[in-house]
C-alpha positions as CSV (number, residue, x, y, z in Angstrom):
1,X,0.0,0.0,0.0
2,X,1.5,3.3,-1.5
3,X,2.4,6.1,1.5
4,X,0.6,9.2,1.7
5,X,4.5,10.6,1.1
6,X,4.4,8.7,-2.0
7,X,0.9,9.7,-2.8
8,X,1.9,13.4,-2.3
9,X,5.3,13.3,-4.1
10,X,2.8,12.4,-7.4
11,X,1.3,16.0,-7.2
12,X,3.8,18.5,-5.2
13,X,6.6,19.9,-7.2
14,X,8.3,21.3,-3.6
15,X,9.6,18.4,-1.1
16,X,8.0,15.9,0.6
17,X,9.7,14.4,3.5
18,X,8.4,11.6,5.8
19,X,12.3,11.1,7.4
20,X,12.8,10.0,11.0
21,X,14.6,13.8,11.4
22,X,12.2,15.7,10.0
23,X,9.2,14.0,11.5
24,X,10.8,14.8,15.1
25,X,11.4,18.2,14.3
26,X,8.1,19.0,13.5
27,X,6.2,17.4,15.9
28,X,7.4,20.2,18.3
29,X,7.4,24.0,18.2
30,X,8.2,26.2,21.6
31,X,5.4,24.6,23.3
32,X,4.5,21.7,25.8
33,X,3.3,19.4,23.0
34,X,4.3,16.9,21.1
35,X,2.6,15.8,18.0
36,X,4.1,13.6,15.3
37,X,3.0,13.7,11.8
38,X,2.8,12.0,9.1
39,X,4.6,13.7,6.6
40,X,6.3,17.1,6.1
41,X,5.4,19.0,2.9
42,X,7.2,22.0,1.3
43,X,5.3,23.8,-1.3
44,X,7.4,25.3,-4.2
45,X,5.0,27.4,-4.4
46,X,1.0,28.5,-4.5
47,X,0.5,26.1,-6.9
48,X,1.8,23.1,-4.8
49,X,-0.9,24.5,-2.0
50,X,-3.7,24.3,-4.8
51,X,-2.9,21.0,-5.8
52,X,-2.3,19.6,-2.2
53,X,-5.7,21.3,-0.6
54,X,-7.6,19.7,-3.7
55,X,-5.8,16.2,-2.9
56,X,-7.0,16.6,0.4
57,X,-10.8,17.7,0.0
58,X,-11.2,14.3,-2.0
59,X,-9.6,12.1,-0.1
60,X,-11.9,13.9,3.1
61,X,-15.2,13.4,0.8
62,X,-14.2,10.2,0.8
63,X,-13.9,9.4,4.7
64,X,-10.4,10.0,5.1
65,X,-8.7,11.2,8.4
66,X,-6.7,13.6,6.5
67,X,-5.8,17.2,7.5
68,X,-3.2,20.3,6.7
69,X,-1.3,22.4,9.3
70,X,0.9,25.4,8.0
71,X,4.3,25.7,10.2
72,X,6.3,28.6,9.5
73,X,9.3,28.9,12.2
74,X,8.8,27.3,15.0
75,X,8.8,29.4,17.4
76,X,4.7,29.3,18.5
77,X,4.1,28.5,21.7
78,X,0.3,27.5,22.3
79,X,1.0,24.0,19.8
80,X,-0.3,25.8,16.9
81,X,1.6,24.6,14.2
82,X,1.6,20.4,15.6
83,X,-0.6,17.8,13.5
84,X,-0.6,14.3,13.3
85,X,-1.3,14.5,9.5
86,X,0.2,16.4,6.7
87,X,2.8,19.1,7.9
88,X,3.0,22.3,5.4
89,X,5.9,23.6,6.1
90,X,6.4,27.7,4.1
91,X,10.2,27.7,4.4
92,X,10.1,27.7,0.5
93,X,7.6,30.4,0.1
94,X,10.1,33.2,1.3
95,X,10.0,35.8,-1.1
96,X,9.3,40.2,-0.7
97,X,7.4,40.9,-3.6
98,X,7.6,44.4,-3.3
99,X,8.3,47.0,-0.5
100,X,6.4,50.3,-1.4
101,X,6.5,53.9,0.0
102,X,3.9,52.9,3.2
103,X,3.7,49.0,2.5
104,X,5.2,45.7,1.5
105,X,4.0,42.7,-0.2
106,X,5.8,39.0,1.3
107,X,5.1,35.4,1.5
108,X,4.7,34.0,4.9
109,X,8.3,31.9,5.0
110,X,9.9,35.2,5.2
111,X,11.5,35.7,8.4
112,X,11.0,39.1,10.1
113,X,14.4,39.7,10.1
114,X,14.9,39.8,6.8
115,X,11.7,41.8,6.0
116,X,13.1,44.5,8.6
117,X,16.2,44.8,6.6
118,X,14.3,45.4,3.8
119,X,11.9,47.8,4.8
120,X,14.3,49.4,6.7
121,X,16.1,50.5,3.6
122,X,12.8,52.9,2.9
123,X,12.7,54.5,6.3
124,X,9.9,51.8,7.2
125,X,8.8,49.5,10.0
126,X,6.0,46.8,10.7
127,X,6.0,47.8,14.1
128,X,4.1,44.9,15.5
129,X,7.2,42.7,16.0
130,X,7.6,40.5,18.7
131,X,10.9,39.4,21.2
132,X,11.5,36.4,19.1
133,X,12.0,39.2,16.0
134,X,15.4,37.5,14.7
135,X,14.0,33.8,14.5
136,X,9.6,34.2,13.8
137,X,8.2,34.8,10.5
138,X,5.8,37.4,9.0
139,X,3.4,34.7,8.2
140,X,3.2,33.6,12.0
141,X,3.3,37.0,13.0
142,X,-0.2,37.1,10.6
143,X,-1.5,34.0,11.8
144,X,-1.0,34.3,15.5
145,X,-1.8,38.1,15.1
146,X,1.5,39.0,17.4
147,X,2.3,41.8,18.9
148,X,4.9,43.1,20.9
149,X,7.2,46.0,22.9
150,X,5.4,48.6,20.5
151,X,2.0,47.3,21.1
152,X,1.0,50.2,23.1
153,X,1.5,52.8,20.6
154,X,1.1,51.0,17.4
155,X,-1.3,47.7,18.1
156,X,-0.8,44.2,17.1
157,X,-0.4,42.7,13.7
158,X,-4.1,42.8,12.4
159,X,-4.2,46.3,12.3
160,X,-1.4,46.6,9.1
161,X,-2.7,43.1,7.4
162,X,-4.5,44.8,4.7
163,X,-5.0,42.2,2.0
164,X,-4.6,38.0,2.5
165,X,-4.0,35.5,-0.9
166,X,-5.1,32.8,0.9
167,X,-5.8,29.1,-0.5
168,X,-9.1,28.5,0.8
169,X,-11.1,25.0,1.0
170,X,-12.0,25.1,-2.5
171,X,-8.3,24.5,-3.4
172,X,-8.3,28.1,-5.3
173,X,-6.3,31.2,-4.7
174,X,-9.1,34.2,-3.1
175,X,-7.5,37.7,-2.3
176,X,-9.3,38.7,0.7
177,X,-9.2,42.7,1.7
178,X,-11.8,45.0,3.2
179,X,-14.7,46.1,1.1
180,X,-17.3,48.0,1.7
181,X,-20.3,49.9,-0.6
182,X,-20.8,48.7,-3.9
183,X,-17.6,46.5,-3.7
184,X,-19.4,44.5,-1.0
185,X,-23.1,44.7,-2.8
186,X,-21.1,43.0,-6.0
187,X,-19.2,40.5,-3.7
188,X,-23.0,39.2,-1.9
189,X,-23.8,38.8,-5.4
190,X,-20.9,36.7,-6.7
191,X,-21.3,33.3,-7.5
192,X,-19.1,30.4,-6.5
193,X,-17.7,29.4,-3.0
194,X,-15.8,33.0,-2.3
195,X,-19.3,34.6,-2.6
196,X,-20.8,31.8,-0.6
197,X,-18.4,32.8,2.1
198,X,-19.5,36.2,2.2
199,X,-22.8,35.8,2.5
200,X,-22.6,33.2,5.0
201,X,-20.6,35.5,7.0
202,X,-22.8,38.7,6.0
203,X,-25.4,36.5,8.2
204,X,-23.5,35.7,11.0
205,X,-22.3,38.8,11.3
206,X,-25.7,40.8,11.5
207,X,-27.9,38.1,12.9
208,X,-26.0,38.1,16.0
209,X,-24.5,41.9,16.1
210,X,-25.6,42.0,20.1
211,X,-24.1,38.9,20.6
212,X,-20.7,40.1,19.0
213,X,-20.2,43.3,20.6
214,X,-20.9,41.6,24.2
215,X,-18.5,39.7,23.5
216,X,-15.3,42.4,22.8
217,X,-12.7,41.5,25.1
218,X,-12.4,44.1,27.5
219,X,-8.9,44.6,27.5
220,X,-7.0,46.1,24.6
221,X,-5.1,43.0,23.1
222,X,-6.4,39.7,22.4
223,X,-5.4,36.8,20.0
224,X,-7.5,34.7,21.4
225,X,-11.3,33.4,19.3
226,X,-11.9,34.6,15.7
227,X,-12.6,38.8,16.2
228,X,-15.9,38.8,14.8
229,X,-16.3,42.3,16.3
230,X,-13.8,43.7,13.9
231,X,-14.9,42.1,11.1
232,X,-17.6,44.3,9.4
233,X,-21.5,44.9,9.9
234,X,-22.3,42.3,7.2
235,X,-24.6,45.3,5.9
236,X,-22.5,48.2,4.8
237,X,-19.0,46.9,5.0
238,X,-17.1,43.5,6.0
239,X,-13.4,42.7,6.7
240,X,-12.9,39.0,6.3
241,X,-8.8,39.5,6.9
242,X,-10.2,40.5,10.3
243,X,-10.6,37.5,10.6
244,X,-7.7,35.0,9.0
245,X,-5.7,37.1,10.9
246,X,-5.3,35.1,14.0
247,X,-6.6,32.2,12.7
248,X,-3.7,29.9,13.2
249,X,-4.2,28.2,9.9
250,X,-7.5,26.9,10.8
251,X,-9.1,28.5,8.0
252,X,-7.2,28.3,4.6
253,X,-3.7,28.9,4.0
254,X,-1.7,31.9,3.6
255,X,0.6,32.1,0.2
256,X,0.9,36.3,0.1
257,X,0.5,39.4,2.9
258,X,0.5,42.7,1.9
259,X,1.2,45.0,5.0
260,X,0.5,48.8,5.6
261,X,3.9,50.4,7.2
262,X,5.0,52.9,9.6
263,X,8.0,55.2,9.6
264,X,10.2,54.6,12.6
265,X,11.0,57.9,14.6
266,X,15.3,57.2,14.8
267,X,15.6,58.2,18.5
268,X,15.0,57.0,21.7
269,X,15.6,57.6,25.6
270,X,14.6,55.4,28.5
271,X,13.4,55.4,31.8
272,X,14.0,52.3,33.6
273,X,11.9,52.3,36.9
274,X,13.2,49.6,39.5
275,X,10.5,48.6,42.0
276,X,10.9,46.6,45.4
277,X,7.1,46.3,46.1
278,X,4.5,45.9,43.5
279,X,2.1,48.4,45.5
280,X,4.0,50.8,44.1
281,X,2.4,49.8,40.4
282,X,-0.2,51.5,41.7
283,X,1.3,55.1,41.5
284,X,4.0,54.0,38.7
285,X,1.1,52.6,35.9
286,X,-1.2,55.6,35.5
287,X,1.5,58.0,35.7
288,X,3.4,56.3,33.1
289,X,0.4,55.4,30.3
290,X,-0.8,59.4,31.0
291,X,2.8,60.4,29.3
292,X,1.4,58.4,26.4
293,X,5.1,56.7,26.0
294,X,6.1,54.3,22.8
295,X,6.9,51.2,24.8
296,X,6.5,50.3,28.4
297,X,7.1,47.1,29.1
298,X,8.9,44.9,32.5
299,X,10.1,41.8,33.8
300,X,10.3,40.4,37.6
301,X,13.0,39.6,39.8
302,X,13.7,36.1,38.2
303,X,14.6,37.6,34.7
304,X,16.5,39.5,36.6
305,X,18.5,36.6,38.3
306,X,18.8,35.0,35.2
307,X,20.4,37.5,33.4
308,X,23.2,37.5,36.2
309,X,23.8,34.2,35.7
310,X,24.2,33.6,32.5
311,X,25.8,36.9,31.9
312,X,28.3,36.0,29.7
313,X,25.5,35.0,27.0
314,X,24.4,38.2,27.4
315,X,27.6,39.5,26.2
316,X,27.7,37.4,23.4
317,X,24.3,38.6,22.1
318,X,25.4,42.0,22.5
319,X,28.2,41.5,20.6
320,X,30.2,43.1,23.8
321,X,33.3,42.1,26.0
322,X,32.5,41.3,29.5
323,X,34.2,44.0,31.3
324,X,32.5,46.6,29.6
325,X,29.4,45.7,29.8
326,X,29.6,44.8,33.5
327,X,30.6,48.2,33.5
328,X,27.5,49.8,31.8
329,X,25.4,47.8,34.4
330,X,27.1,49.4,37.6
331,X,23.8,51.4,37.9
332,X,21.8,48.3,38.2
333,X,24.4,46.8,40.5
334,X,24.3,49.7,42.5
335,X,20.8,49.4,42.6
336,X,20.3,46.2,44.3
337,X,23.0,47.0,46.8
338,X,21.3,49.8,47.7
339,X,17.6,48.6,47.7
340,X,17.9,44.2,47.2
341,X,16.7,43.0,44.1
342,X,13.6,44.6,42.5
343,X,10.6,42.6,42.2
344,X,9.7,44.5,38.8
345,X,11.8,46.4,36.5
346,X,10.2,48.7,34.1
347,X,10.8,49.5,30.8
348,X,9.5,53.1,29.2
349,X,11.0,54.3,25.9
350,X,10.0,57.7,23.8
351,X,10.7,58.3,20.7
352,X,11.3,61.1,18.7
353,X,13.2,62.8,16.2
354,X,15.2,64.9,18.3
355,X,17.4,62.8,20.7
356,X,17.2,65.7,22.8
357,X,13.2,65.5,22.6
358,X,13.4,61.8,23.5
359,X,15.5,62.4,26.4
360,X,13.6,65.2,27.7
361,X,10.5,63.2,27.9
362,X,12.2,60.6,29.8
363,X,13.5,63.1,32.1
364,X,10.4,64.9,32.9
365,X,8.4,61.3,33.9
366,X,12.2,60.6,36.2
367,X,11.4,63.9,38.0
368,X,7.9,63.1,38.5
369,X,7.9,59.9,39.7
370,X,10.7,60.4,42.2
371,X,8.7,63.2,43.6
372,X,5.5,60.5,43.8
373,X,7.9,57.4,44.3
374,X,11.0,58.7,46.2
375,X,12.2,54.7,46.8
376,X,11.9,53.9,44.0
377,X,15.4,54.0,42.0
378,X,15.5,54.6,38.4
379,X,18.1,55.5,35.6
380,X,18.0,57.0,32.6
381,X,19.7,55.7,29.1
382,X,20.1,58.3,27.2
383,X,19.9,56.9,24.3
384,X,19.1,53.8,21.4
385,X,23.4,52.3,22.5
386,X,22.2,52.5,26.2
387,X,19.2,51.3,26.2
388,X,19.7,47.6,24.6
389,X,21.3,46.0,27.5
390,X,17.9,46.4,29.2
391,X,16.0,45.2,25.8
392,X,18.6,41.9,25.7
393,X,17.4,41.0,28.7
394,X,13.7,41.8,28.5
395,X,13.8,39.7,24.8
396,X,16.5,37.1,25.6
397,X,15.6,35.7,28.8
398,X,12.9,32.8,27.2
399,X,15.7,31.4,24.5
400,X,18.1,30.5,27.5
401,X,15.8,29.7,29.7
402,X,15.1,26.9,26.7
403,X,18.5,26.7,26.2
404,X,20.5,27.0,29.3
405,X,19.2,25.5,31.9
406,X,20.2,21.5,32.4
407,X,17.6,18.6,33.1
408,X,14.4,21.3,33.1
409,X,12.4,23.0,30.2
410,X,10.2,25.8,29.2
411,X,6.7,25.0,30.1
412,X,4.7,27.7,28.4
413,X,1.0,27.3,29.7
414,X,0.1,30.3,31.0
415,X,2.0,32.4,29.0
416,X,0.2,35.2,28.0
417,X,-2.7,36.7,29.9
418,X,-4.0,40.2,29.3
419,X,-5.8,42.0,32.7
420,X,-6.4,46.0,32.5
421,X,-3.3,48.0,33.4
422,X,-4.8,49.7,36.5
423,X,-5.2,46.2,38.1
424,X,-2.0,45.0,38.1
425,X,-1.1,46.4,41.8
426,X,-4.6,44.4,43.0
427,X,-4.3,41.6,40.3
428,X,-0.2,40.3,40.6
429,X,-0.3,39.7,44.3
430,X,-2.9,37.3,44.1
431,X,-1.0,35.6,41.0
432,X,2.2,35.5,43.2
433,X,0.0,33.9,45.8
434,X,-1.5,31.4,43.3
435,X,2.2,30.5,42.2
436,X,3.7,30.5,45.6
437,X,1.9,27.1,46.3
438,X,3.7,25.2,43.4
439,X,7.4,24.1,43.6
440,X,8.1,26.1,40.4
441,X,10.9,28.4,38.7
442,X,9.6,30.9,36.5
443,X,10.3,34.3,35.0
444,X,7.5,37.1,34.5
445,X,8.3,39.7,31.8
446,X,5.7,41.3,29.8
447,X,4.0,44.6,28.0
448,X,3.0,46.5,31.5
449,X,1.4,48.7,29.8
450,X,-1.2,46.8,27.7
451,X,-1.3,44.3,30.9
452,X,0.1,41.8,29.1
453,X,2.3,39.6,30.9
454,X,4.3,36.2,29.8
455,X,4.6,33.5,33.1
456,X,7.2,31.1,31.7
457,X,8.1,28.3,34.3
458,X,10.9,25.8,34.3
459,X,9.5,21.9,34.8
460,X,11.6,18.7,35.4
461,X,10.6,16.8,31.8
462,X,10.2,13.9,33.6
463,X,8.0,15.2,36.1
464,X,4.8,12.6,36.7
465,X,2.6,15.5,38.3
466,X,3.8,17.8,35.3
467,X,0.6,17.6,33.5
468,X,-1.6,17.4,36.8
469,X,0.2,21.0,37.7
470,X,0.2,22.6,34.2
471,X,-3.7,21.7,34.3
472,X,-4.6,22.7,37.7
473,X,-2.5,25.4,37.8
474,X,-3.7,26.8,34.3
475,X,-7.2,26.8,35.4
476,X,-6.3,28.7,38.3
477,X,-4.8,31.5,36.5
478,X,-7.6,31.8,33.7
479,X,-9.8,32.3,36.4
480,X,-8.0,34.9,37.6
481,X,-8.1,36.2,34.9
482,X,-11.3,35.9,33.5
483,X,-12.9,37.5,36.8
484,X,-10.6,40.4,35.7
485,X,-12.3,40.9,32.4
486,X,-8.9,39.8,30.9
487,X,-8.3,37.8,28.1
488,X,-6.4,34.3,28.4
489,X,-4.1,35.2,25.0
490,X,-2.9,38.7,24.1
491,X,-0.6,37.5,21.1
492,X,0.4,33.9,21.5
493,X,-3.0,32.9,20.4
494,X,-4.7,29.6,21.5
495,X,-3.1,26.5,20.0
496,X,-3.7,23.3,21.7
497,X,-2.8,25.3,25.4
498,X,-5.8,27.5,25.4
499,X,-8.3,26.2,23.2
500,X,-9.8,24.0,25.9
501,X,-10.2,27.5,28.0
502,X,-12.1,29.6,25.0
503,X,-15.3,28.8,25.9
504,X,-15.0,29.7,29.7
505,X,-13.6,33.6,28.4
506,X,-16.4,33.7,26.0
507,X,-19.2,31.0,26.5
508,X,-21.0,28.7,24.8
509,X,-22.8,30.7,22.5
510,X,-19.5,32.5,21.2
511,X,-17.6,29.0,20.6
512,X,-21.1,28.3,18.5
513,X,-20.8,31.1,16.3
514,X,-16.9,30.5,16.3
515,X,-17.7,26.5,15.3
516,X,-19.6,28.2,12.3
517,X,-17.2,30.3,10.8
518,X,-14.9,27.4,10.6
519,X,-17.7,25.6,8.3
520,X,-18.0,28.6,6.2
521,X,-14.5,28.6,5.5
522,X,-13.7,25.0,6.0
523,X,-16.5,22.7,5.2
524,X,-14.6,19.8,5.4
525,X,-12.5,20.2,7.9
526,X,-9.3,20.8,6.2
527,X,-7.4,22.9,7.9
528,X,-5.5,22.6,11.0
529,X,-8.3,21.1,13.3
530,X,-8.7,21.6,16.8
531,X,-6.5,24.7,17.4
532,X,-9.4,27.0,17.8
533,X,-12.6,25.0,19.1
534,X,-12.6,21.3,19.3
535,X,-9.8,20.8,21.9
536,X,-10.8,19.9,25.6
537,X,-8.7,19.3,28.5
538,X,-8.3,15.7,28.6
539,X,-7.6,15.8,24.2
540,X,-5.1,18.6,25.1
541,X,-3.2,16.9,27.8
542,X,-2.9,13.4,25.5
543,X,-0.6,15.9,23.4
544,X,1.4,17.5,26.6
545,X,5.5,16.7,26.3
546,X,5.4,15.0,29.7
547,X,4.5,11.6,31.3
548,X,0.8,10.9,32.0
């Protein structure tokens, strides 16, 4: 009987790989999962998709336990991109078709990095980048709908996606971008599956309006459902990219983004804000968010401790000797000598076009908050060269965590919770209460100011009570949450980790309406199953990285 690789190899022109090495390497991203597949495809191009989405629809018409899951770099960490079917793997599709005056047109294998270089060259930015910028792609970026240290100011991915070539379950190429007016009148009308999509969605979208806008998370950033509320009226205008963006695959897959741009103001200055009791958030939060800075983001005491002990990594990524960078941190070192190890350091950056405008905002929140906050210590760097010690650390500290640390790993489970900025003084000494009851090391770092925060704790891999903690202590923290009017994902999205957790944040009527979007767009189930509804606890926990 003929493999599904061999079956596959007949109609792909890219590669098609069932190896022992490449089945292992894609049955894990930066998650808690493992999930083997069946085979690893990499499309040549769009036309590979096409023919392996049409393969797929037959063999599912015809009973078959066949599915596709896109996997761009690796580095999701909710279990997004794991299957234990047909792996389609983007590295190939890697070209920037264009970079204009305010936008850029790419495939989704093209890292971030490289896009940044490119758009840089014009003066431009897609500011929604997140701290794993040198190793994620744009198309995860898209599909997860990241966001990162300039979230504040310039919001998450889905707001510069402004067209999506998408293979969709038909196994044809559809450009999806906002229309509204007559555009939208001619789309209702159009026959053929594209049209059926809208008008299925037209209904959903208007029928339960009420429903919808209840709904809206309450907090500014959330990856987590399908964001119906930012998807049109279904009357006057609709935005289906609204949508694919943060799909995690589940509804077609992506071959081409094109992305509105920003132009990068060159200079910066920053305030860094070390505080000994979280009471003092308090004061620190609203006084910071009302100076309406570009980035204000933290992380706790254990980041802190990690980047002393592994300092000489540090150095490396810097691209620095030791001596002088130990010297450029006598200010922190002073710091804990002086007051013990802060529980939270703080991150704000401005940005201008004047240094000397940069710096001067920086300087007027320093004298403010000392007046409010006389403990507290701060220090200023002056400028973009004196700042990135304190962004190393702050992006750096989850790779060697992964990497560093002998006989333990990352266990990201409740990785990236969103609760309103003004709660954090009330809401983070009840999480540290909550995780002072579990034999765990973990760092906290995060975007402050959106409330967004990243818990990323260490467990022993071969752990028998791993899975019992991860599920018990998950639930814990969503309720937290949840009675916060937070969301459970700001960026990381929700994978196989948070999936079984989406109908608590939104009920059972908005994991209904989300079940039906996925049959509008995916009648057969094609695409990615279970990442967005469809996972529960127990399903979840088969697929956890630890013993049961």
């Amino acid at each position: 009987m003929d493999t599904l690789a061999g079956a596959l190899k007949a109609i792909v022109r890219g590669e098609v790989d069932d190896s022992p090495e490449t089945l292992e390497k894609a049955s894990r991203d930066a998650s808690i999962f493992r999930v083997k597949p069946e085979v690893v495809v990499r499309p040549k191009d769009a036309e590979d998709i096409v023919a392996l989405v049409n393969y797929v629809s037959e063999k599912k018409k015809g009973g078959a336990n066949i599915s596709i899951t896109p996997r761009a770099g690796g580095t999701d960490m909710s279990g997004g991109p794991l299957n234990d079917s047909i792996i389609l793997d983007v590295v190939n599709l890697n070209r920037i078709h264009e970079v204009g005056d305010s936008f850029a047109v790419a495939e989704p294998g093209v890292y971030f990095r490289d896009f940044d270089h490119e758009t840089k060259k014009k003066n431009l930015e897609l500011p929604s980048y997140t701290a794993s910028r040198e190793i994620c792609t744009v198309g995860g970026m898209t599909a997860n709908n990241s966001g990162g240290e300039k979230n504040l100011k310039y919001g998450k991915t889905a707001r510069y996606v402004t067209e999506i070539e998408a293979v969709l379950a038909d196994g044809k190429v559809h450009t999806i971008r906002k229309l509204e007016g007559d555009a939208l009148a001619e789309k209702l009308a159009e026959e053929g599956f594209e049209g059926d999509v809208y008008r299925q969605m037209a209904k959903l979208l208007s029928d339960n309006r009420t429903l919808i806008d209840r709904a809206r998370p309450k907090v500014t950033k959330n990856s987590s459902g399908y964001a119906l509320w930012d998807a049109g009226d279904g009357k006057t205008w609709m935005d289906l990219t609204k949508i694919l963006v943060g799909s995690q695959g589940a509804l077609g897959i992506f071959t081409k983004m094109r992305f509105s741009l920003v132009t990068p103001k060159p200079k910066s200055a920053m305030l860094v804000l070390f505080l000994t009791d979280l009471k003092d958030l308090g004061v620190a939060v609203p006084k910071v968010l009302a100076h309406e800075p570009d980035s204000f983001e933290s992380y706790d005491d254990h980041t802190f401790e990690i980047a002393v002990k592994y300092f000489p990594e540090f150095a490396a990524q810097m691209k620095m000797s030791m001596i002088p960078l130990g010297i450029s941190f006598l200010p922190e070192v002073l710091a804990v000598i002086t007051g013990g190890v802060p529980k939270l350091v703080l991150l704000v950056e401005f940005r201008a076009e004047l240094q000397e405008t940069a710096l001067q905002k920086a300087r007027t929140l320093e004298t403010e908050m000392k007046a409010l906050l006389p403990r507290v210590k701060t220090t200023l760097a002056k400028n973009e060269s004196e700042a990135r010690k304190y962004w190393t650390v702050r992006r750096e500290s989850f790779n060697l965590l992964r990497k560093k640390v002998r006989g333990m790993r990352t266990a990201p489970f409740i990785d990236d919770f969103v609760v309103p900025p003004l709660s954090l003084p009330e809401f983070l000494p009840k999480l540290n209460e909550i995780l002072s009851h579990y034999d765990l090391t973990y760092t906290i770092a995060g975007h402050v100011g959106d409330g967004n925060f990243h818990i990323i704790p260490l467990i022993d891999p071969k752990r028998k009570d791993a899975a019992d903690i991860i599920r018990e202590l998950s639930q814990k923290v969503y309720d937290l949450v949840i009675s916060y009017q937070g969301s459970i994902s700001g960026e990381h999205n929700d994978g196989l980790v948070r999936t079984p957790y989406v109908e608590q944040m939104f009920g059972k009527e908005m994991v209904a309406l989300f079940s039906e979007v996925e049959k509008i767009f995916d009648p057969l189930g094609i695409f990615n199953p279970g990442k967005k509804v469809g996972t529960d606890l127990e399903s979840a926990r088969r697929r956890m990285d630890f013993p049961s």
